[in-house]
Every structure is written in structure tokens, then in C-alpha cells.
BAGUVO-160248 format. One record per atom (N, C-alpha, C): x, y, z; atom name; residue in three letters. Coordinates in steps of 0.2 Angstrom, whole numbers, plus 5000, padded with zeros to 4 digits. Each point is the difference from the previous one (the first is absolute). Example, Ala and Ser with C-alpha at 12.3 -4.5 7.8 and 13.67 -1.06 7.14 Angstrom:
# residues 2
rec east: 5066 north: 4972 up: 5039 at: N aa: ALA
rec east: 4996 north: 5006 up: 5000 at: CA aa: ALA
rec east: 5004 north: 5006 up: 5000 at: C aa: ALA
rec east: 4998 north: 5005 up: 4996 at: N aa: SER
rec east: 5004 north: 5006 up: 5001 at: CA aa: SER
rec east: 4996 north: 5005 up: 5003 at: C aa: SER
***
This chain:
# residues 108
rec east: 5084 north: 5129 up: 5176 at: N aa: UNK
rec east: 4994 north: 5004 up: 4999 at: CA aa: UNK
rec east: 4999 north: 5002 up: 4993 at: C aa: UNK
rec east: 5005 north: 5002 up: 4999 at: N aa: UNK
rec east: 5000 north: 5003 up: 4992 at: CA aa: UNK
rec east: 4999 north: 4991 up: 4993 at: C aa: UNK
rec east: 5002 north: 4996 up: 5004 at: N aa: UNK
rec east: 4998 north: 4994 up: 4994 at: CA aa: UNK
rec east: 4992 north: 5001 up: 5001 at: C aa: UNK
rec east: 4998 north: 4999 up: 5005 at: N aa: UNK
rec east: 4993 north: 4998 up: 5002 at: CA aa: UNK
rec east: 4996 north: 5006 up: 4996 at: C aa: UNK
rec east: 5000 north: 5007 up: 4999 at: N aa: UNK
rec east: 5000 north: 5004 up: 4997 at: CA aa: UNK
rec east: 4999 north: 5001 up: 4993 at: C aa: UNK
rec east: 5006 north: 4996 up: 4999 at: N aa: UNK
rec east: 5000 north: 4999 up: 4992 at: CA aa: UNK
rec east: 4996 north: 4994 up: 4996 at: C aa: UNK
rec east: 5000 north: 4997 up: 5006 at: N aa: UNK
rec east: 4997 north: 4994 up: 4997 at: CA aa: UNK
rec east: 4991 north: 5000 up: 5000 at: C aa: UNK
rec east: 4997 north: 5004 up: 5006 at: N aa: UNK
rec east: 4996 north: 5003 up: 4999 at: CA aa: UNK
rec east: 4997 north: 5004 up: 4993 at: C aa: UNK
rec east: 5005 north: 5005 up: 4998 at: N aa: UNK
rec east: 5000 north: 5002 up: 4994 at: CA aa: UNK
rec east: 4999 north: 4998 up: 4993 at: C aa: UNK
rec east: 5004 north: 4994 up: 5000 at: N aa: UNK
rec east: 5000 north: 4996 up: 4996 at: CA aa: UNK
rec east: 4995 north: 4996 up: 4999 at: C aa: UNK
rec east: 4998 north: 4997 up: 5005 at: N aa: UNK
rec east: 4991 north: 4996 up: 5001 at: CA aa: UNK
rec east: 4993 north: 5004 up: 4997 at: C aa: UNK
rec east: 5001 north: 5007 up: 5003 at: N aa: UNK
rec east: 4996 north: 5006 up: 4997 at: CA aa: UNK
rec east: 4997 north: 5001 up: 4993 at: C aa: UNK
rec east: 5009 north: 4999 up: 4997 at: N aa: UNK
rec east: 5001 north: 5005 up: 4995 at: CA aa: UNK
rec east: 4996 north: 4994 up: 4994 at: C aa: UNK
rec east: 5003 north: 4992 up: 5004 at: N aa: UNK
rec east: 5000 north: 4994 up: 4993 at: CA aa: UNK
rec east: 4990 north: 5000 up: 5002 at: C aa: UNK
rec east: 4996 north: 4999 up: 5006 at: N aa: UNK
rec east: 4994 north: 5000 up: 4999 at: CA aa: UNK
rec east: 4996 north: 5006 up: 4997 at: C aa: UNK
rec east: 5002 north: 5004 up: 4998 at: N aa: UNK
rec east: 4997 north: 5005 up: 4996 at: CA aa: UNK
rec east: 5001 north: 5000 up: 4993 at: C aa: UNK
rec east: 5005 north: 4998 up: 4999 at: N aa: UNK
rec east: 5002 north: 4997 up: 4994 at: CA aa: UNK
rec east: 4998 north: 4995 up: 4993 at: C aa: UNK
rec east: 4997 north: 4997 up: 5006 at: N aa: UNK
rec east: 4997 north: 4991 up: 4998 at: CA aa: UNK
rec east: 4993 north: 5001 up: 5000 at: C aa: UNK
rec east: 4995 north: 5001 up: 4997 at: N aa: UNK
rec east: 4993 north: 4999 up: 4998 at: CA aa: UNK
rec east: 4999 north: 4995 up: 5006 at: C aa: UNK
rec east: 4994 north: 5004 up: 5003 at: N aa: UNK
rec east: 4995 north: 4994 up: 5004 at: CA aa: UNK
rec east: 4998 north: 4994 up: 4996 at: C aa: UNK
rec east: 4996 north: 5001 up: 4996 at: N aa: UNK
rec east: 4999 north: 4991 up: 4997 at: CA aa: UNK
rec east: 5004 north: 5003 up: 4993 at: C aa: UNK
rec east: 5002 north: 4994 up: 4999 at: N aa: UNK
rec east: 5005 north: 4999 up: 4992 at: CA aa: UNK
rec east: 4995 north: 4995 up: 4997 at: C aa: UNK
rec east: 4999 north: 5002 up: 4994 at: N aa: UNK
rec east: 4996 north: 4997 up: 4996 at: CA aa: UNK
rec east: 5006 north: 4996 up: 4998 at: C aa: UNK
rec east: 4996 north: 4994 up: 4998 at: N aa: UNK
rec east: 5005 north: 4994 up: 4996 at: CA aa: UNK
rec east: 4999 north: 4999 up: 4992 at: C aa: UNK
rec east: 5008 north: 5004 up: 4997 at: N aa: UNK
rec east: 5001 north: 5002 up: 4993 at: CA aa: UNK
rec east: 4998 north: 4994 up: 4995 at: C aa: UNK
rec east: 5003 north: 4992 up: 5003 at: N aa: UNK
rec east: 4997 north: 4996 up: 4997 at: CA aa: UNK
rec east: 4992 north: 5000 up: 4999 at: C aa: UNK
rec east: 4998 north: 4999 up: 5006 at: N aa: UNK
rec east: 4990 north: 4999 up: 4998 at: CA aa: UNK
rec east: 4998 north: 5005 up: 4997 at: C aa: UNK
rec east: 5005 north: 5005 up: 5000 at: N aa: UNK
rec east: 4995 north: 5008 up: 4997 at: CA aa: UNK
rec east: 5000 north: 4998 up: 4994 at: C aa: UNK
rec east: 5007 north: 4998 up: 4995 at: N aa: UNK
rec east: 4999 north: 4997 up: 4996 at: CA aa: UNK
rec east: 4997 north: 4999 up: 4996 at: C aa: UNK
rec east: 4998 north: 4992 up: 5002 at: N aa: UNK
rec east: 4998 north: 4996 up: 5000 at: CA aa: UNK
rec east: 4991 north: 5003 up: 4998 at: C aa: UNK
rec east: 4998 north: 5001 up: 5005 at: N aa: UNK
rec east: 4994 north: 5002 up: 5000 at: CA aa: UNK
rec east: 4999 north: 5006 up: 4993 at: C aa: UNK
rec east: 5004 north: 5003 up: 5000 at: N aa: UNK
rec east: 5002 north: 5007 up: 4992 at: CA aa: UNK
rec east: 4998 north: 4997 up: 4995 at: C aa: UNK
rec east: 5006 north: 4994 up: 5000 at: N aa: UNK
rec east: 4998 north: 4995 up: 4993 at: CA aa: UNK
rec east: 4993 north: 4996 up: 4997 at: C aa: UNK
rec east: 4999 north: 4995 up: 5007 at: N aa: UNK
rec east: 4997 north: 4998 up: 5000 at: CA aa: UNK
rec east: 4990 north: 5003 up: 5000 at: C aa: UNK
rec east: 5001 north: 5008 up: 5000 at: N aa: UNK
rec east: 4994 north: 5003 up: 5002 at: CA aa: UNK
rec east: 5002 north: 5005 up: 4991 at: C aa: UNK
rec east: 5005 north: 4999 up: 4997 at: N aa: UNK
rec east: 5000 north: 5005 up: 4994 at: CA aa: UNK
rec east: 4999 north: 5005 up: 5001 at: C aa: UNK
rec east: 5003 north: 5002 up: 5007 at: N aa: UNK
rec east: 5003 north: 5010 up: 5000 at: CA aa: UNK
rec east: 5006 north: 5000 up: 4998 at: C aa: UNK
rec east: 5005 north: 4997 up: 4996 at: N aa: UNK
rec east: 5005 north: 5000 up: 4998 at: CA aa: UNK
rec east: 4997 north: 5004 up: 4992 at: C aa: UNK
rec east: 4993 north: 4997 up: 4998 at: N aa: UNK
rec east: 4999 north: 5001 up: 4994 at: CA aa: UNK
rec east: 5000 north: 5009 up: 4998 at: C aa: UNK
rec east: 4998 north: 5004 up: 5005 at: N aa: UNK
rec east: 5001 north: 5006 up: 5001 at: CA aa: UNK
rec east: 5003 north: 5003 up: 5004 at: C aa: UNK
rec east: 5004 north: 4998 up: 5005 at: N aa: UNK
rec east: 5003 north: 5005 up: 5005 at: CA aa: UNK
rec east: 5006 north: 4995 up: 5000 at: C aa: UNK
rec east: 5006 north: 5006 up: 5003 at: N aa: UNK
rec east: 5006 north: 4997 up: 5000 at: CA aa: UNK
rec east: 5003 north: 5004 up: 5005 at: C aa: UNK
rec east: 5007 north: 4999 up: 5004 at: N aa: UNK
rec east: 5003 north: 5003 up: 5006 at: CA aa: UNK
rec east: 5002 north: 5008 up: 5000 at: C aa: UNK
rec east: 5001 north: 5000 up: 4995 at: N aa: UNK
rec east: 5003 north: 5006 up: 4998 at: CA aa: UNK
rec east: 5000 north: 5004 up: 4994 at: C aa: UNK
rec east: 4994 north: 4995 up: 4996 at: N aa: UNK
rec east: 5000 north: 5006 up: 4993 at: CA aa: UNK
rec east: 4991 north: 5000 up: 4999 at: C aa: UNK
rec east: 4997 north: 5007 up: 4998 at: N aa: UNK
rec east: 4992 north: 4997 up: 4997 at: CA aa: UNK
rec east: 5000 north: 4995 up: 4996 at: C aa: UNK
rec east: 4996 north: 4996 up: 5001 at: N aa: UNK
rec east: 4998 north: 4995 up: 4993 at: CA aa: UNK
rec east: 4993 north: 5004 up: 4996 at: C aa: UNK
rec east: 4992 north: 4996 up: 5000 at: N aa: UNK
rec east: 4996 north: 5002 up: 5001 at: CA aa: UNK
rec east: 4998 north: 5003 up: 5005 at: C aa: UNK
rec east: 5002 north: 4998 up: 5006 at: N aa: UNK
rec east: 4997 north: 5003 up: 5007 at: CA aa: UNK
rec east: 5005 north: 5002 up: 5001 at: C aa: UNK
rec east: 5002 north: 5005 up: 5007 at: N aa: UNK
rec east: 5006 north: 5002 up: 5002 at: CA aa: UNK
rec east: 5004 north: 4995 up: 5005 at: C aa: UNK
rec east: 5007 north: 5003 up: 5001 at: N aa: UNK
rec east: 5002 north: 4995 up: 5001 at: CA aa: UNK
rec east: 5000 north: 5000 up: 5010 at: C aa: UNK
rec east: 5004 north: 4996 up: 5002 at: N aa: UNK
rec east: 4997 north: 4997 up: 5006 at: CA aa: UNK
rec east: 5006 north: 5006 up: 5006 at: C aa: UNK
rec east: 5005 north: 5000 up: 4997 at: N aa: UNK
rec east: 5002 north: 5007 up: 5003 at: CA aa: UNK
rec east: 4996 north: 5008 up: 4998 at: C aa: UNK
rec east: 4998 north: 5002 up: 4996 at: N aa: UNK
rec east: 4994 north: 5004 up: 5000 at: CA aa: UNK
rec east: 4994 north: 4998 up: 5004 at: C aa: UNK
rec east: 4998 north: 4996 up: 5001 at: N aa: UNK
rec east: 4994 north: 4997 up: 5003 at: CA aa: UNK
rec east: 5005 north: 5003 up: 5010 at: C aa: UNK
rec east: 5005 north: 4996 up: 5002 at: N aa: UNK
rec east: 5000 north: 5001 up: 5005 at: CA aa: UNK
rec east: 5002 north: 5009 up: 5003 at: C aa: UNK
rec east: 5002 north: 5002 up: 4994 at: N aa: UNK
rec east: 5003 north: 5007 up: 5002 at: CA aa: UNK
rec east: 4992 north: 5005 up: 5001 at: C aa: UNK
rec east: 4996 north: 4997 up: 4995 at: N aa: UNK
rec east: 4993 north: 5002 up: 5001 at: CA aa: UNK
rec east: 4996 north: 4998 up: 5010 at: C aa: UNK
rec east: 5003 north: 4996 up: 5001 at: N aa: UNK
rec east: 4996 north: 4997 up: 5006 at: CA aa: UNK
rec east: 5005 north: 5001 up: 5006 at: C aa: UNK
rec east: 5006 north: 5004 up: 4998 at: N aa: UNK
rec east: 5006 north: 5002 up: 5006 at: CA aa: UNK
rec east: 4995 north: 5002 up: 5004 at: C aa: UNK
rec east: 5003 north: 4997 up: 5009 at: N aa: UNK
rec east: 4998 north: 5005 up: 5005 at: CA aa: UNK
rec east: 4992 north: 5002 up: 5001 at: C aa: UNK
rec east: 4997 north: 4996 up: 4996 at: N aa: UNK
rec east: 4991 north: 5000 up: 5000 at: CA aa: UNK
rec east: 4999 north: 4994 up: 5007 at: C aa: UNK
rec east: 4997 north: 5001 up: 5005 at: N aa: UNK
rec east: 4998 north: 4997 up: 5005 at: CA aa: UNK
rec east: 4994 north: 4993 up: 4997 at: C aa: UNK
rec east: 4996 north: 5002 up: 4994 at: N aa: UNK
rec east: 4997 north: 4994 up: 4998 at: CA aa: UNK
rec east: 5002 north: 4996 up: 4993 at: C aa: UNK
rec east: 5006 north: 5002 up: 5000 at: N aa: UNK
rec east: 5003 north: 4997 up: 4993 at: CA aa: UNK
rec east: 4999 north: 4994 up: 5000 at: C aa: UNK
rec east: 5000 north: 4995 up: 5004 at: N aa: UNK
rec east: 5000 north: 4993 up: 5000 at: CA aa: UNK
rec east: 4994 north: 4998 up: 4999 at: C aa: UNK
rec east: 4994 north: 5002 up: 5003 at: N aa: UNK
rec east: 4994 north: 4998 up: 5000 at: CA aa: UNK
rec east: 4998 north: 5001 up: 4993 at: C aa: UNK
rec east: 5002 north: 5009 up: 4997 at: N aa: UNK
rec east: 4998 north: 5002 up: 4992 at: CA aa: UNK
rec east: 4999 north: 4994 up: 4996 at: C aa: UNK
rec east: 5010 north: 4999 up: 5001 at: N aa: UNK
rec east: 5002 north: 4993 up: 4995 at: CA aa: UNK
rec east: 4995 north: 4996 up: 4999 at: C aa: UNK
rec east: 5001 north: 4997 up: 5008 at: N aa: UNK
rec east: 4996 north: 4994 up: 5000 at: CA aa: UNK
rec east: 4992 north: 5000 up: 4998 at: C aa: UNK
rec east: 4999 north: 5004 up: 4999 at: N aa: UNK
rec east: 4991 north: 5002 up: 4998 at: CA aa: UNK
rec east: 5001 north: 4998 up: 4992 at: C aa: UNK
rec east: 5005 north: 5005 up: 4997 at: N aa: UNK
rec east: 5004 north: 5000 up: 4993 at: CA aa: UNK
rec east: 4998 north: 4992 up: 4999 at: C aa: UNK
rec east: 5005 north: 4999 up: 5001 at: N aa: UNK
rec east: 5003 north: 4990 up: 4998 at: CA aa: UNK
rec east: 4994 north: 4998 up: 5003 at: C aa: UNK
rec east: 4996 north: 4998 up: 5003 at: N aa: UNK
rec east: 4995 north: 4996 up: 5001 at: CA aa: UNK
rec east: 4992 north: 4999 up: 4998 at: C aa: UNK
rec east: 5001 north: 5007 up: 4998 at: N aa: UNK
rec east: 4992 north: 5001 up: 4994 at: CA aa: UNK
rec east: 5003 north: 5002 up: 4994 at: C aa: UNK
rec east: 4996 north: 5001 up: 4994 at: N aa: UNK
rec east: 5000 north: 5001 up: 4994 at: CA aa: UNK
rec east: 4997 north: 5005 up: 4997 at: C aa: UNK
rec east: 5004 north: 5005 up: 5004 at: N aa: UNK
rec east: 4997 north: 5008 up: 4998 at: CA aa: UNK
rec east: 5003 north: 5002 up: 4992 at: C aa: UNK
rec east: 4997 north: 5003 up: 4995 at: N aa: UNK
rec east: 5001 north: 5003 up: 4994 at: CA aa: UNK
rec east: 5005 north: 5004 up: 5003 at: C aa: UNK
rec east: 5007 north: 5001 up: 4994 at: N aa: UNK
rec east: 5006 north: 5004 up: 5000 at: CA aa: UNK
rec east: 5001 north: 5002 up: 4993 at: C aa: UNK
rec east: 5000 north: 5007 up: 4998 at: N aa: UNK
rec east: 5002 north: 5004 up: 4994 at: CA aa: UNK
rec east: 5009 north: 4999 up: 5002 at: C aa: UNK
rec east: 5000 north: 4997 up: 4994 at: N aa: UNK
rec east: 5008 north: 4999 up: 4998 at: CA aa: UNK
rec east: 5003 north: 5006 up: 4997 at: C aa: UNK
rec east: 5007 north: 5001 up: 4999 at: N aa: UNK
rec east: 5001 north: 5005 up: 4998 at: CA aa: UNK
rec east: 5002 north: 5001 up: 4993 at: C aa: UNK
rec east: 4997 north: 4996 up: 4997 at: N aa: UNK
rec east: 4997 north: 5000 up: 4991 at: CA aa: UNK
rec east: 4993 north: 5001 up: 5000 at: C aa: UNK
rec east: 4996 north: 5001 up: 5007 at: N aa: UNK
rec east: 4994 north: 5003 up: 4998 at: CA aa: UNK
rec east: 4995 north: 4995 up: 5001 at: C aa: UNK
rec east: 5001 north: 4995 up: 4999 at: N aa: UNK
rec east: 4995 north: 4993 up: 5000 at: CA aa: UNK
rec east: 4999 north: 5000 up: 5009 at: C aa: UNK
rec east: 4995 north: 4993 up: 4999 at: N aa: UNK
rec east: 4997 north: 5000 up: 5006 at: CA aa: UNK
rec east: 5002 north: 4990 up: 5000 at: C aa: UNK
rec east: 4999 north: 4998 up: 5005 at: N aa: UNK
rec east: 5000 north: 4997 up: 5002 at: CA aa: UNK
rec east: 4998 north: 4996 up: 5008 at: C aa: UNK
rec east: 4996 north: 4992 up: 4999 at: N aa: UNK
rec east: 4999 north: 5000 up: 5007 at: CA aa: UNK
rec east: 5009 north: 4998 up: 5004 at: C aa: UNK
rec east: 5000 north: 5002 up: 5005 at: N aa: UNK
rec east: 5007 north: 4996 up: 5003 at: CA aa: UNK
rec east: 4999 north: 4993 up: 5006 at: C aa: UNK
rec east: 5002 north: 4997 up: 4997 at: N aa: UNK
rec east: 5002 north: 4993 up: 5002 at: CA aa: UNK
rec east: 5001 north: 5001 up: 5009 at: C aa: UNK
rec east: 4997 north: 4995 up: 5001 at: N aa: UNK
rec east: 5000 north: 5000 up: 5010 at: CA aa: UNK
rec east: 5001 north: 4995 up: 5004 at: C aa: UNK
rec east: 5006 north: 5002 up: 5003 at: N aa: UNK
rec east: 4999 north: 4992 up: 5003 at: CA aa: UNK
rec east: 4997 north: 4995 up: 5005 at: C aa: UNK
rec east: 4998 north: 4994 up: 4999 at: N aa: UNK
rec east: 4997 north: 4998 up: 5005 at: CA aa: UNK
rec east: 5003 north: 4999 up: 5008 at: C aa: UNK
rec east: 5004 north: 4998 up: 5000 at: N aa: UNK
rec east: 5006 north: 4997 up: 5004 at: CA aa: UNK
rec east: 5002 north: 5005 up: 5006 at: C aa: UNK
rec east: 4996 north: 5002 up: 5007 at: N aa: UNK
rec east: 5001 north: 5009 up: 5003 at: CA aa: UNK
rec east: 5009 north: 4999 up: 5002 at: C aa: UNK
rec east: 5001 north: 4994 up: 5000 at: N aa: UNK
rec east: 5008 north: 5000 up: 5002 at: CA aa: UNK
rec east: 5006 north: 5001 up: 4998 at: C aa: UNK
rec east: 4997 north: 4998 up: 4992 at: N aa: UNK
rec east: 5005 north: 5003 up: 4994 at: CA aa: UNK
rec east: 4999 north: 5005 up: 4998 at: C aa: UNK
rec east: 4993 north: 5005 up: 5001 at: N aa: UNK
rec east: 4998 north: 5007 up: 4999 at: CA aa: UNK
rec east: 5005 north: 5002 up: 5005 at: C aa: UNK
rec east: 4998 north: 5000 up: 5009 at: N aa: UNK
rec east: 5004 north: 5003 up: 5002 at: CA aa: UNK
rec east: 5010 north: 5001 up: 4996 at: C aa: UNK
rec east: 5001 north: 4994 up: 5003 at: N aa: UNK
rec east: 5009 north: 5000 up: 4999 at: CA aa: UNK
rec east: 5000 north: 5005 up: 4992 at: C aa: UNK
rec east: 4995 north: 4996 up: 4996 at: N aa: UNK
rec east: 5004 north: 5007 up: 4994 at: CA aa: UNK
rec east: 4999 north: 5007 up: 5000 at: C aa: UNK
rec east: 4995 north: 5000 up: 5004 at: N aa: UNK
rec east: 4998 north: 5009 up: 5001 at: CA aa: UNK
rec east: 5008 north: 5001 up: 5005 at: C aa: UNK
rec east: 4999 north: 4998 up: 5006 at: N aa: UNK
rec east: 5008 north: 5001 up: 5003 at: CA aa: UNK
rec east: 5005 north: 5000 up: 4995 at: C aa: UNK
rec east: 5001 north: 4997 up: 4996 at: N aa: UNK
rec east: 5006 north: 4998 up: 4993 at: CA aa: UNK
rec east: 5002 north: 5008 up: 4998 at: C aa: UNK
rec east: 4991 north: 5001 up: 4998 at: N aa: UNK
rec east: 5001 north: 5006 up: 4994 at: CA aa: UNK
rec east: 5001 north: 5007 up: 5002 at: C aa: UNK
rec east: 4998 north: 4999 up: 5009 at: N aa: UNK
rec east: 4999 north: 5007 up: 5004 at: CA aa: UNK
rec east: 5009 north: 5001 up: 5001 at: C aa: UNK
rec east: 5004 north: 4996 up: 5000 at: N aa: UNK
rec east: 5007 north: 4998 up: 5002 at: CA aa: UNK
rec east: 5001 north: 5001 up: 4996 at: C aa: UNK
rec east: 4999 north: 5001 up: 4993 at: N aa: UNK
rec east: 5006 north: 5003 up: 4993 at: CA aa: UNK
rec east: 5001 north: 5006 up: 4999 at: C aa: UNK
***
């Protein structure tokens, strides 16, 4: 009784642990590169944009975090940088590499 118990525990403890969808670090990548958000944003430090871990700490525990994103990355809304400048920001066509990297970014 006590294994079954513990093993129950342990089932628990690894499914709360593991994100429901895992965004796939290769495509996110990939898509980074190949869309030139790498040209301003980076994991962990400001570039001209902020970085991808401030972006997620901004969207912790928000119920519409993923759709924001996805609004973000898909249209080409004007963004004042933090040099002041404006910029249109680049959008991707592709809703499946939108999604997977908004997952990506919400995960950092």
C-alpha cells in the first residue's frame, strides 16, 4: 500500500512539473533567427527590445498571455524601444511557428 502511494506521489508531483505543451527549443530558434528577433531581443539580457525572460516574467500567470503574444508576433504593431526610437516590429506569417515560439518565450 505504501509503494502504490508513493508512486501515486511521484506521478503527481512529475505531472505538475512538466508544462502541458513544451514548445520545441529547436523551431523556436529557428523561427528567432530566421524572422531577425535575434537582431533585438535575446534570452536573458536587453538588446534594443527586452529580453525574452523579461517579456515572460511580464506575462507570468496572466490567463491571456499566449493569445497577447500571439497578437504581438503576428501583426506589425509599432514598438518604442528603449533608445527611444519607434519601430514597426516584424510578424510572423506562419500561426505554428507563432504559436511554438510564443510557448518558447512564455517558458523562459
Amino acid at each position: 500500500m505504501k509503494v502504490i502511494s508513493l508512486l501515486a506521489g511521484a506521478a503527481a508531483a512529475l505531472a505538475f512539473s512538466v508544462p502541458a505543451i513544451a514548445a520545441d527549443d529547436a523551431a523556436a530558434t529557428k523561427a528567432m533567427k530566421d524572422s531577425g528577433c535575434t537582431k533585438c531581443h535575446a534570452t536573458d539580457k536587453a538588446k534594443k527590445g527586452p529580453a525574452y525572460q523579461k517579456i515572460a516574467a511580464k506575462y507570468k500567470g496572466k490567463a491571456d498571455a499566449e493569445a497577447k503574444l500571439t497578437e504581438f508576433v503576428t501583426k506589425s504593431p509599432k514598438v518604442k524601444m528603449d533608445d527611444g526610437s519607434e519601430e514597426e516590429h516584424k510578424a510572423l506569417k506562419d500561426a505554428g511557428q507563432a504559436k511554438n515560439l510564443v510557448q518558447w518565450i512564455l517558458a523562459q
